[in-house]
Biopython code that builds the backbone (N, CA, C, O; Angstrom):
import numpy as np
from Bio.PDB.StructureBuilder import StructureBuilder

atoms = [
    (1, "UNK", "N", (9.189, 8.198, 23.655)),
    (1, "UNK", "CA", (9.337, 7.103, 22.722)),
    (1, "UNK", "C", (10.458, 6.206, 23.213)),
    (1, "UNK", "O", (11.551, 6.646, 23.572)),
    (2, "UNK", "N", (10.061, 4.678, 23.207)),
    (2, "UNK", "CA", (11.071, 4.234, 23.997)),
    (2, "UNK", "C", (12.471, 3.566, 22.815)),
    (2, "UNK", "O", (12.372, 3.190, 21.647)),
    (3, "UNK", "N", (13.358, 3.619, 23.475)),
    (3, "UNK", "CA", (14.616, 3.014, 22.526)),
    (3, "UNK", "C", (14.150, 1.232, 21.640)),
    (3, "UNK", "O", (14.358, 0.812, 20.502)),
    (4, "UNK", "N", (13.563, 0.709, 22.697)),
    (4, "UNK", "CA", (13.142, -0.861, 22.411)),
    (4, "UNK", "C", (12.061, -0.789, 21.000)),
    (4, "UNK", "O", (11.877, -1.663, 20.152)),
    (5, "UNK", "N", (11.250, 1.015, 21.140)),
    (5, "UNK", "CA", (10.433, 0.255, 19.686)),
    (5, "UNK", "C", (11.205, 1.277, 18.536)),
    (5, "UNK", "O", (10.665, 1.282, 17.430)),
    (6, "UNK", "N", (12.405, 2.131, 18.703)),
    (6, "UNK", "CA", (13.160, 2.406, 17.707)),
    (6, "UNK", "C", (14.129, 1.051, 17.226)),
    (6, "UNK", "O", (14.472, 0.735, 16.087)),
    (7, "UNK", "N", (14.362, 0.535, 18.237)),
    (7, "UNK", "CA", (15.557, -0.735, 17.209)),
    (7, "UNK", "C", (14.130, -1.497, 16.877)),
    (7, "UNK", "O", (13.876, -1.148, 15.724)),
    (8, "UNK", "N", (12.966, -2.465, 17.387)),
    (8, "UNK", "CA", (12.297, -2.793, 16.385)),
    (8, "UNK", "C", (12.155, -2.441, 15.221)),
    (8, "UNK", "O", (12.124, -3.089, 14.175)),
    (9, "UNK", "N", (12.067, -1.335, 15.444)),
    (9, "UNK", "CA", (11.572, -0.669, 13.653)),
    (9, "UNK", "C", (13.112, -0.523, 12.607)),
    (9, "UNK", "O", (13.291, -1.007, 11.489)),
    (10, "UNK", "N", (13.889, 0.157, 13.287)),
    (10, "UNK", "CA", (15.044, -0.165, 12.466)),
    (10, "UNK", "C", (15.113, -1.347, 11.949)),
    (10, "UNK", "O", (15.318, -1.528, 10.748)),
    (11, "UNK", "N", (14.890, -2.613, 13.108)),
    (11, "UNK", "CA", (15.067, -4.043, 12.490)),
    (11, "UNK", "C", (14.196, -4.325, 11.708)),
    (11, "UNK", "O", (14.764, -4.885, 10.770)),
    (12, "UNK", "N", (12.819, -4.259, 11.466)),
    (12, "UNK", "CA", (11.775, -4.397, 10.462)),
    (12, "UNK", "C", (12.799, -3.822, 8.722)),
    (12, "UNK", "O", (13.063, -4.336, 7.635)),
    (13, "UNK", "N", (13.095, -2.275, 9.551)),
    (13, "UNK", "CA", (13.327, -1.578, 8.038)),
    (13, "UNK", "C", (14.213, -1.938, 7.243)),
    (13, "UNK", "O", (14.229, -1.655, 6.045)),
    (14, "UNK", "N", (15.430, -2.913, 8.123)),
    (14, "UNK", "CA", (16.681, -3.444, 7.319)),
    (14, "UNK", "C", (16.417, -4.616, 7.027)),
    (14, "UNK", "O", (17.209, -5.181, 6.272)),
    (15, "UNK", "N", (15.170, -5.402, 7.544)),
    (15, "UNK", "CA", (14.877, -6.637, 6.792)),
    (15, "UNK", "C", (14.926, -6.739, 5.878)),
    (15, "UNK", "O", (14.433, -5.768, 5.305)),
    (16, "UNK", "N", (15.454, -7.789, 4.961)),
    (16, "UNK", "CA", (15.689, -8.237, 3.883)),
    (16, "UNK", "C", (13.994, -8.589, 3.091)),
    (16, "UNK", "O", (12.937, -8.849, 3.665)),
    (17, "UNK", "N", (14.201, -8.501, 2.019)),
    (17, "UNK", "CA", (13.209, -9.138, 1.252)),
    (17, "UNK", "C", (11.893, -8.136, 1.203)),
    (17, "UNK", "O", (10.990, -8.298, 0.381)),
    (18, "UNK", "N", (11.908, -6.744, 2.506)),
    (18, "UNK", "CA", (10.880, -5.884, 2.475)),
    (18, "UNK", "C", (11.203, -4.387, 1.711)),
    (18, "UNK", "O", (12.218, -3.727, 1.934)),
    (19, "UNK", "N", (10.301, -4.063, 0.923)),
    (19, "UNK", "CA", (9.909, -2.594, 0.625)),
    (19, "UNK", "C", (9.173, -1.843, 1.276)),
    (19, "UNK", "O", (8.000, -2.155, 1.477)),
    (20, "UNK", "N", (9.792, -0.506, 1.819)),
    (20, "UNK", "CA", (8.745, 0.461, 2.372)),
    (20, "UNK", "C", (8.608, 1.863, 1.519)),
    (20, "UNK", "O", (9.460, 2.521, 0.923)),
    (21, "UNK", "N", (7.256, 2.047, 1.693)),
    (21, "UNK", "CA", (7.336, 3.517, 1.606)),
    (21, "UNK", "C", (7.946, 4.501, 1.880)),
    (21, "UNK", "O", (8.790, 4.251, 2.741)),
    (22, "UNK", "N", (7.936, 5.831, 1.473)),
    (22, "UNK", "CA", (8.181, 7.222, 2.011)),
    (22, "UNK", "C", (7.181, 7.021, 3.283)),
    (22, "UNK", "O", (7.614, 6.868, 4.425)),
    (23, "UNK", "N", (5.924, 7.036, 2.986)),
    (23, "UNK", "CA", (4.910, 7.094, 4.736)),
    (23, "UNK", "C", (5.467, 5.992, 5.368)),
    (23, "UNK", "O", (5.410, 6.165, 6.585)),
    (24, "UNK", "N", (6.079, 4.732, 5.017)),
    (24, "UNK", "CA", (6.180, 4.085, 6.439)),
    (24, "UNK", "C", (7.055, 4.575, 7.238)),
    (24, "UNK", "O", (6.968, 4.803, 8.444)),
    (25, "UNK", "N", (8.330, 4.806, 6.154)),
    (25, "UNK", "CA", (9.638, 5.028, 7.117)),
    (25, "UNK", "C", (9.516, 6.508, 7.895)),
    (25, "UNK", "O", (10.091, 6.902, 8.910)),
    (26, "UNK", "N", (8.447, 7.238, 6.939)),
    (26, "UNK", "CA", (8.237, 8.343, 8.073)),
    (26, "UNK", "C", (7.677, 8.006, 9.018)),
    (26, "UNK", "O", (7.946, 8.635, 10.041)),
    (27, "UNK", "N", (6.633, 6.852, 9.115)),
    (27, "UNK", "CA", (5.863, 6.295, 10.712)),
    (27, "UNK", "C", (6.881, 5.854, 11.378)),
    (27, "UNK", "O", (7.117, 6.265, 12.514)),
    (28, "UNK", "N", (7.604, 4.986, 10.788)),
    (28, "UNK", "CA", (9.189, 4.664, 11.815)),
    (28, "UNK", "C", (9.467, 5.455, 12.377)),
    (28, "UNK", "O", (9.181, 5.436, 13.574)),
    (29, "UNK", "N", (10.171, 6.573, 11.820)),
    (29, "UNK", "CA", (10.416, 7.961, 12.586)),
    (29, "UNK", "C", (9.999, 8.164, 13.582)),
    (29, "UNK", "O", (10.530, 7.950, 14.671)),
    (30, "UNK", "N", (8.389, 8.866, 13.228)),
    (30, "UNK", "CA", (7.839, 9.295, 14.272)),
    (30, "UNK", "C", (7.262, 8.903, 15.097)),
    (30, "UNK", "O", (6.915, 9.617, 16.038)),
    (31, "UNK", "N", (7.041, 7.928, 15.026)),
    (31, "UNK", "CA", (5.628, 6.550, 16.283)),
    (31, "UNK", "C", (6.483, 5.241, 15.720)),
    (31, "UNK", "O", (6.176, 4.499, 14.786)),
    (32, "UNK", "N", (7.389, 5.201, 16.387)),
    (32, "UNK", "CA", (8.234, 3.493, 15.975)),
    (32, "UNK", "C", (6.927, 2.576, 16.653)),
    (32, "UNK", "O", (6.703, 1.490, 16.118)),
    (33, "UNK", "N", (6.171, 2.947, 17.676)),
    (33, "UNK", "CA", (5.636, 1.713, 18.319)),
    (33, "UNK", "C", (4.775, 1.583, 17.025)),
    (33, "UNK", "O", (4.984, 0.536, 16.412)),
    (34, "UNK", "N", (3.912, 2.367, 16.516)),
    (34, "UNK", "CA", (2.839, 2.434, 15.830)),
    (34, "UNK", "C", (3.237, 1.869, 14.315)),
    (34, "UNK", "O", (2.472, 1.298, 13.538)),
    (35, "UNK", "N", (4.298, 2.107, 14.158)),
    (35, "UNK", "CA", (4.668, 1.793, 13.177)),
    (35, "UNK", "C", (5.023, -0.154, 13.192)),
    (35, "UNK", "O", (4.467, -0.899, 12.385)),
    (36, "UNK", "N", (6.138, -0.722, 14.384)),
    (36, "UNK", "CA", (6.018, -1.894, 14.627)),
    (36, "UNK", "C", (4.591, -2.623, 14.317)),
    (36, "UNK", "O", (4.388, -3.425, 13.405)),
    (37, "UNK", "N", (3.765, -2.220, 15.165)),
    (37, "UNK", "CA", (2.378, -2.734, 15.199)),
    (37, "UNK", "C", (1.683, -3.261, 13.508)),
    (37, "UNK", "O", (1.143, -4.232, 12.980)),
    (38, "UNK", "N", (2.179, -1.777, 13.160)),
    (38, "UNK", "CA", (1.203, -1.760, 11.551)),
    (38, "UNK", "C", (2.582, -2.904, 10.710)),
    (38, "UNK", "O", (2.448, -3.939, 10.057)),
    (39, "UNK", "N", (3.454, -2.360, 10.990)),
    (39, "UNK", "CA", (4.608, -3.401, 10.371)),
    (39, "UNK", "C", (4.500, -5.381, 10.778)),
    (39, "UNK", "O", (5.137, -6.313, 10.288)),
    (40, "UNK", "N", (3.655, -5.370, 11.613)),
    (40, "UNK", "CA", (3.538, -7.022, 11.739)),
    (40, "UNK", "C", (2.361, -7.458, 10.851)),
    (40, "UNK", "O", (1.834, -8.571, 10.872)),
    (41, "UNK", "N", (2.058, -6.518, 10.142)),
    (41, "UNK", "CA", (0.618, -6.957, 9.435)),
    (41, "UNK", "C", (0.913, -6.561, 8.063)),
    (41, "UNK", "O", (0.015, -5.926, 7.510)),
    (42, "UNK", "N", (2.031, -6.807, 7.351)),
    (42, "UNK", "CA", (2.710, -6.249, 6.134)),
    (42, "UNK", "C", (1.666, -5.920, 4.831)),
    (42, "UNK", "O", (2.010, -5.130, 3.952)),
    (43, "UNK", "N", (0.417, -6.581, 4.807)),
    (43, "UNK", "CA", (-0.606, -6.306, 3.355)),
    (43, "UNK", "C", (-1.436, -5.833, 4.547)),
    (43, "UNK", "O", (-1.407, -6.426, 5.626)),
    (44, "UNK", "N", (-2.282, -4.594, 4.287)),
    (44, "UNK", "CA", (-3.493, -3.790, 4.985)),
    (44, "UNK", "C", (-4.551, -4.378, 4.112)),
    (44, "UNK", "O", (-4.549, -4.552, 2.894)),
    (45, "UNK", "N", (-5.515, -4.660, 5.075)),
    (45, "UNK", "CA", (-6.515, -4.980, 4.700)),
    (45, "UNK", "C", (-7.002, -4.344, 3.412)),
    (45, "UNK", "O", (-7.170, -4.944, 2.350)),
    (46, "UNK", "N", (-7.158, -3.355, 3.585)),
    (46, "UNK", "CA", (-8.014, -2.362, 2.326)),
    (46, "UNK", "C", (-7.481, -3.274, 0.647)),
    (46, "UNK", "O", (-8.046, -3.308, -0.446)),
    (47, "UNK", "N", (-6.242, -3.873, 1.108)),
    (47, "UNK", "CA", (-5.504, -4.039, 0.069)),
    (47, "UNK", "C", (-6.465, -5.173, -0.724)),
    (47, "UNK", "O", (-7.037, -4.917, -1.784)),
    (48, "UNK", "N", (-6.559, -6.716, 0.101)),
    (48, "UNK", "CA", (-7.784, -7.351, -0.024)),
    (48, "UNK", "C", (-9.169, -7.074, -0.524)),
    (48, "UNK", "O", (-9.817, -7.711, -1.354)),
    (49, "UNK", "N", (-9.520, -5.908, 0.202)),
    (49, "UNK", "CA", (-10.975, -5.432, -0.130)),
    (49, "UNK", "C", (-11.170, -5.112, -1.696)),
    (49, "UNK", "O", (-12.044, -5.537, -2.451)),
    (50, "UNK", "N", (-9.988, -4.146, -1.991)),
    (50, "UNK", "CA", (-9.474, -3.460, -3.257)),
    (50, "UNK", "C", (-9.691, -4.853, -4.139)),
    (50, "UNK", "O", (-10.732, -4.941, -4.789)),
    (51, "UNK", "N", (-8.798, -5.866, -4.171)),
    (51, "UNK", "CA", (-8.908, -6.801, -5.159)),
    (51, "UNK", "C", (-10.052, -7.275, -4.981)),
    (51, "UNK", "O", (-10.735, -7.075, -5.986)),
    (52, "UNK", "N", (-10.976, -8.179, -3.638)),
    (52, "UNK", "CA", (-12.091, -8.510, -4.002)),
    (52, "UNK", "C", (-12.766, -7.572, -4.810)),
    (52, "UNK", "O", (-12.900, -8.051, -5.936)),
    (53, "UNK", "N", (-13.177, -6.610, -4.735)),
    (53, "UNK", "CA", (-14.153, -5.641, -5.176)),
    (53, "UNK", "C", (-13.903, -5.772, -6.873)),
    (53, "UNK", "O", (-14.807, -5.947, -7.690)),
    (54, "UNK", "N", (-12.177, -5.619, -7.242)),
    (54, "UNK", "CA", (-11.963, -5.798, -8.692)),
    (54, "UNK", "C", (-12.840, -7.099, -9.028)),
    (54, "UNK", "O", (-13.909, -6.986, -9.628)),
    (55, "UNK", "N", (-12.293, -8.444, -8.574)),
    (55, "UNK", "CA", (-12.666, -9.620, -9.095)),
    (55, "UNK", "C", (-14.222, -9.325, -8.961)),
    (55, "UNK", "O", (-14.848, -9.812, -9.902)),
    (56, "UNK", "N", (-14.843, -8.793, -8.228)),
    (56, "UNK", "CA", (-16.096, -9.103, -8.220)),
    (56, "UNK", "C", (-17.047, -7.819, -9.347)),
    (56, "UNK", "O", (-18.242, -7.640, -9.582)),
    (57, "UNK", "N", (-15.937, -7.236, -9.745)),
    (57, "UNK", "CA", (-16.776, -6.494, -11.086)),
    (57, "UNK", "C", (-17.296, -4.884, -10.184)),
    (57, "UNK", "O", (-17.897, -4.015, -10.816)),
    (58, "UNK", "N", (-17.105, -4.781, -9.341)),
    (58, "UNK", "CA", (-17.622, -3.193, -8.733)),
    (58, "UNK", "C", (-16.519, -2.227, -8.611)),
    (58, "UNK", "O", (-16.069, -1.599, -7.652)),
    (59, "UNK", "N", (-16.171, -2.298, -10.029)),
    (59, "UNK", "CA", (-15.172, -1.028, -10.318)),
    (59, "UNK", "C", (-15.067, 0.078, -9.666)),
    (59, "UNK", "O", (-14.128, 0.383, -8.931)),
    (60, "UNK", "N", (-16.150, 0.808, -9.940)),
    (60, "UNK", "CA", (-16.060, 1.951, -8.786)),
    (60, "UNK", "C", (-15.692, 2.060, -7.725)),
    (60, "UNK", "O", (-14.690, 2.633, -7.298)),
    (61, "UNK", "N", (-16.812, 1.285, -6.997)),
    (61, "UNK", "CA", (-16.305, 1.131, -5.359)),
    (61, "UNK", "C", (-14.533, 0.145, -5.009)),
    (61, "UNK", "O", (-14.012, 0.295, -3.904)),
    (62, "UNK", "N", (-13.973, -0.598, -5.882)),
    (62, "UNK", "CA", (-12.593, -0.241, -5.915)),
    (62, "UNK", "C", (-11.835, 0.728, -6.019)),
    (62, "UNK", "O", (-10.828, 1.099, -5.417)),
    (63, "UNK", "N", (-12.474, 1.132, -6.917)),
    (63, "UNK", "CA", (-11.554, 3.068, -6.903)),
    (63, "UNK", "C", (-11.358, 3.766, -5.563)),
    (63, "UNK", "O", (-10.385, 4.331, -5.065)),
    (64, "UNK", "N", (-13.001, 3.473, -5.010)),
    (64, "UNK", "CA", (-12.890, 4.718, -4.078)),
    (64, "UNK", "C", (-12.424, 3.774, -2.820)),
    (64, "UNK", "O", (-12.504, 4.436, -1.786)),
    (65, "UNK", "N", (-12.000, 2.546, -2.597)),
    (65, "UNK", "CA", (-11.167, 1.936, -1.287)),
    (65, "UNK", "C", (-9.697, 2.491, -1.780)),
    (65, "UNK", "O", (-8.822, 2.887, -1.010)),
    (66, "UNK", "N", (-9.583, 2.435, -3.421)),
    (66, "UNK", "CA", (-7.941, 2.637, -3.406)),
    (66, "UNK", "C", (-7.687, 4.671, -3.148)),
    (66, "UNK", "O", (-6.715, 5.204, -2.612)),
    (67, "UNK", "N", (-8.358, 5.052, -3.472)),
    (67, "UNK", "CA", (-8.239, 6.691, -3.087)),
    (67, "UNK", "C", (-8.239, 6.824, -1.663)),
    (67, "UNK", "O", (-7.482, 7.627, -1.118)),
    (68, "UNK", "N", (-9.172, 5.970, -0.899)),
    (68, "UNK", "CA", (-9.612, 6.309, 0.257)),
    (68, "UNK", "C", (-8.005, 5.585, 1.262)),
    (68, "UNK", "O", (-7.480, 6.088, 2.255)),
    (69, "UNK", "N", (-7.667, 4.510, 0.644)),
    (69, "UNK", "CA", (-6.610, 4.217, 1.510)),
    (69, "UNK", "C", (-5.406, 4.738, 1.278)),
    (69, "UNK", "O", (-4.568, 4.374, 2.104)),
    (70, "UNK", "N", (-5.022, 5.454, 0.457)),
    (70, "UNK", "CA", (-3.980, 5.672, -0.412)),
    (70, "UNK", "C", (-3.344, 7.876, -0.536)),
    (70, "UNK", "O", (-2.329, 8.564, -0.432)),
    (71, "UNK", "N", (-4.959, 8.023, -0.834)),
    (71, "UNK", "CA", (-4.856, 9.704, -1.510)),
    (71, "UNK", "C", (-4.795, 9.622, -2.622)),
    (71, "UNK", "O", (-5.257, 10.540, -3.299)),
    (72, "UNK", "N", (-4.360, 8.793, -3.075)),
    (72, "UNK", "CA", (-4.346, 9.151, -4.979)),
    (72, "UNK", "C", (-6.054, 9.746, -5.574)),
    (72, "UNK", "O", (-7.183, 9.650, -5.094)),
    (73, "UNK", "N", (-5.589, 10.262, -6.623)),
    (73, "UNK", "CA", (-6.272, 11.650, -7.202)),
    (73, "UNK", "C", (-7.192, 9.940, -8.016)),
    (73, "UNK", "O", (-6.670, 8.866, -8.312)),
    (74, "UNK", "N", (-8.730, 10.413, -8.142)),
    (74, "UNK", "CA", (-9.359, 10.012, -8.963)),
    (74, "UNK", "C", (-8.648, 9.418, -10.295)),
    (74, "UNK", "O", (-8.691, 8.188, -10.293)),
    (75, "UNK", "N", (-8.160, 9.837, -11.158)),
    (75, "UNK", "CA", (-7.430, 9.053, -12.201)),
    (75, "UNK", "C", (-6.334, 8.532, -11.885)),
    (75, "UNK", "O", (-5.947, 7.802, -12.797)),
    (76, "UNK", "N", (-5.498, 8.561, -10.844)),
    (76, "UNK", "CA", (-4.775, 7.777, -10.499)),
    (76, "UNK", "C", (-5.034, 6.539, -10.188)),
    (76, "UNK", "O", (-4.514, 5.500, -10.594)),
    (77, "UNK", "N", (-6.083, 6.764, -9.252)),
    (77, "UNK", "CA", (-6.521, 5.456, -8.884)),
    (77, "UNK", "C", (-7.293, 4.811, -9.564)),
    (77, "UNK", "O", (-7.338, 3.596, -9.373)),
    (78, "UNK", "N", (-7.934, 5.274, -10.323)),
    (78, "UNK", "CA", (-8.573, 4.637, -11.739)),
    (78, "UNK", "C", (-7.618, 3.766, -12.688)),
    (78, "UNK", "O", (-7.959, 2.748, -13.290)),
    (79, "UNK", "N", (-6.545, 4.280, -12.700)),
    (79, "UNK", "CA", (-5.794, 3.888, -14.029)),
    (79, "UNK", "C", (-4.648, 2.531, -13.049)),
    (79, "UNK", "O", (-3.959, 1.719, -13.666)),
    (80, "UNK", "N", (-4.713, 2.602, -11.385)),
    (80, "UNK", "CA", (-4.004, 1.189, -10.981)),
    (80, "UNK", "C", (-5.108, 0.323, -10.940)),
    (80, "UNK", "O", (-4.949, -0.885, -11.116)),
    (81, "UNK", "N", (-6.555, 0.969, -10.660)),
    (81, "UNK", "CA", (-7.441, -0.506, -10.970)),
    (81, "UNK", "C", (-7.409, -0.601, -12.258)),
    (81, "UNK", "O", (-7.140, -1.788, -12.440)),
    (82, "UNK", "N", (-7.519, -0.081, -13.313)),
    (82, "UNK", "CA", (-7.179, -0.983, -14.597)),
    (82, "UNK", "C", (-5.951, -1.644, -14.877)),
    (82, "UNK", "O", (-5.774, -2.281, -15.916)),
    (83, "UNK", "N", (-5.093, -1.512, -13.980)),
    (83, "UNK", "CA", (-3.884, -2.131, -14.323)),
    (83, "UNK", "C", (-4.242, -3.228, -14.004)),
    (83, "UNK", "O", (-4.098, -4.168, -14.785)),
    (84, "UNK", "N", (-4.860, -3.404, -12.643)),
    (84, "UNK", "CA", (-4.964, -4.688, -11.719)),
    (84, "UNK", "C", (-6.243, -5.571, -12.813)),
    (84, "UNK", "O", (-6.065, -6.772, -13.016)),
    (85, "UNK", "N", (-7.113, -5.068, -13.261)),
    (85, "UNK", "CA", (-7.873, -5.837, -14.528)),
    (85, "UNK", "C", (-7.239, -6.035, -15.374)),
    (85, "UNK", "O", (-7.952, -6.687, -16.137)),
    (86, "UNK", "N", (-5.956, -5.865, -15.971)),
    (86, "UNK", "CA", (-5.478, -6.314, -17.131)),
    (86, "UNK", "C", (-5.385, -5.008, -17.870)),
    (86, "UNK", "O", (-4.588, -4.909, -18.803)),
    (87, "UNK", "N", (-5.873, -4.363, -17.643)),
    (87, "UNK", "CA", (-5.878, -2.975, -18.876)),
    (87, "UNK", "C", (-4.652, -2.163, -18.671)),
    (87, "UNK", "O", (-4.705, -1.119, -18.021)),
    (88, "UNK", "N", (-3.258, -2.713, -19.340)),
    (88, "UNK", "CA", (-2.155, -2.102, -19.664)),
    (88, "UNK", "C", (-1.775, -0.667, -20.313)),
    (88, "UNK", "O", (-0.810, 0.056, -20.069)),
    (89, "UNK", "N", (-3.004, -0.467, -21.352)),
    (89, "UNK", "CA", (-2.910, 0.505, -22.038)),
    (89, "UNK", "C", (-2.503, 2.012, -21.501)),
    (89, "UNK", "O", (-1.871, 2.782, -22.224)),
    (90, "UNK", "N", (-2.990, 2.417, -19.958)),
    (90, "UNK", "CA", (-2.484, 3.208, -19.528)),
    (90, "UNK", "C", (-0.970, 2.851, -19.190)),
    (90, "UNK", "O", (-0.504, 1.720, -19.055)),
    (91, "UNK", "N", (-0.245, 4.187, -19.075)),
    (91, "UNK", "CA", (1.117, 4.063, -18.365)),
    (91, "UNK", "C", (1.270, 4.458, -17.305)),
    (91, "UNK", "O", (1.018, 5.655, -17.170)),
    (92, "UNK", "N", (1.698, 3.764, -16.176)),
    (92, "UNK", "CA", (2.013, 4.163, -14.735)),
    (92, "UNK", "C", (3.154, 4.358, -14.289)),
    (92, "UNK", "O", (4.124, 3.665, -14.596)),
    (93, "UNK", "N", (3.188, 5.582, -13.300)),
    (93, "UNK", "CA", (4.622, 6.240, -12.576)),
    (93, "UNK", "C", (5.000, 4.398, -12.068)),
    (93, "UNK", "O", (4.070, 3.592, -12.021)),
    (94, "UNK", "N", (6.025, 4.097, -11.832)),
    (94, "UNK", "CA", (6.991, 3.606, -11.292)),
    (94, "UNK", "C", (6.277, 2.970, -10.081)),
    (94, "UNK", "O", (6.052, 1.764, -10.184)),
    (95, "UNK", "N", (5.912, 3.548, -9.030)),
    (95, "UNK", "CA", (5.474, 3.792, -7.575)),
    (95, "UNK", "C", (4.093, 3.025, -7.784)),
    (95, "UNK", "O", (3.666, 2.088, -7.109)),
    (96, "UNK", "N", (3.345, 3.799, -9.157)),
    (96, "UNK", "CA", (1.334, 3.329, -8.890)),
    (96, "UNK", "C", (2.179, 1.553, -9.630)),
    (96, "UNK", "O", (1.848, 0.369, -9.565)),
    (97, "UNK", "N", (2.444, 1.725, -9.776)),
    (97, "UNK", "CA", (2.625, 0.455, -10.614)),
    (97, "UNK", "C", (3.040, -0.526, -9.813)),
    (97, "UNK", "O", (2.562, -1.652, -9.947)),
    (98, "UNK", "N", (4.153, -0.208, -8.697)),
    (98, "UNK", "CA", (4.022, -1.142, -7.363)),
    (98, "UNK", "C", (3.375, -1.336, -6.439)),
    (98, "UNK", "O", (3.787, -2.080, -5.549)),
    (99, "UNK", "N", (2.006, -0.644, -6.360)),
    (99, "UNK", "CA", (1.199, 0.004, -5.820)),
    (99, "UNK", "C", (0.181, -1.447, -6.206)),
    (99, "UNK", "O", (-0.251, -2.319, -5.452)),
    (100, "UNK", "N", (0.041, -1.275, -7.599)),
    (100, "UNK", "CA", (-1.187, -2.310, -7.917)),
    (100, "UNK", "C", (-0.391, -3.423, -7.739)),
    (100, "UNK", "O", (-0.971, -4.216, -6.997)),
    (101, "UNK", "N", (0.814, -3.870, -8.141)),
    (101, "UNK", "CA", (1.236, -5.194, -7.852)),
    (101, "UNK", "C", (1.084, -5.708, -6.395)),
    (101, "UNK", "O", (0.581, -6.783, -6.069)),
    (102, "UNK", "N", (1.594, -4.774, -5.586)),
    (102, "UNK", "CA", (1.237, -4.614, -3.957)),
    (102, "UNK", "C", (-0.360, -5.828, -3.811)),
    (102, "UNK", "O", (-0.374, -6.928, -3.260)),
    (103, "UNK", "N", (-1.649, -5.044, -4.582)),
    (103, "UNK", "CA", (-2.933, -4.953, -4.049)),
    (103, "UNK", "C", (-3.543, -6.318, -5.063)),
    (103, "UNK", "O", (-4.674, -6.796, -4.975)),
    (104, "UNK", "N", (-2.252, -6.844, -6.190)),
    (104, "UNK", "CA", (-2.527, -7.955, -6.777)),
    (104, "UNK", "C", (-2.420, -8.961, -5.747)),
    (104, "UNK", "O", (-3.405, -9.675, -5.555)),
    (105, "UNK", "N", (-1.403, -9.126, -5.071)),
    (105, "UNK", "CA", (-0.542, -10.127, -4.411)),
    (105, "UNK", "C", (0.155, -10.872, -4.994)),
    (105, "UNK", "O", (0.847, -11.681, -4.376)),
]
sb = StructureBuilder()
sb.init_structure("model")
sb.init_model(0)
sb.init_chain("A")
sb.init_seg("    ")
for serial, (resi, resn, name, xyz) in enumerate(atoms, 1):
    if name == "N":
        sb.init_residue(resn, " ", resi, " ")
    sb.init_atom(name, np.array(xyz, "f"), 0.0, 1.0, " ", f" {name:<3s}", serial, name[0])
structure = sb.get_structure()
């Protein structure tokens, strides 16, 4: 692993204005290059897909892009696509809740 893509990634991680995960900063860690790479592309696609799919009414198959990109357990990910529709009524950990704001934009 070379030194040049550990200070990249350090420099990504002390950027101002960014939030990372527990998984990114562990990709920092361990694959700084891999991590740089995925770090120049700050919203993942899936994230997009996730909201089209909301706006376009195919609930389900939102669920299963947000499980599939994510791991969250079936009602987890159920209850951030209703967040992302408006449906407050559930309460979300801290994390799913930045999670859907994340996949709002």
């Amino acid at each position: 692993m070379s030194a040049k893509a550990y200070k990249q990634a350090i420099d990504i991680l002390t950027s101002k204005g960014r939030v990372f995960t527990t998984v990114e900063i562990e990709l920092a860690k361990l694959h700084p290059a891999l991590f740089v790479r995925f770090a120049a592309d700050p919203r993942p696609k899936w994230q997009d897909t996730a909201k089209g799919l909301l706006h376009g009414g195919h609930f389900i198959e939102a669920i299963k892009e947000i499980r599939n990109a994510t791991n969250l357990g079936l009602k987890e990910a159920k209850d951030v696509a209703d967040y992302i529709r408006g449906n407050r009524v559930c309460a979300l950990s801290a994390e799913h809740e930045k999670l859907a704001r994340e996949i709002m934009g």
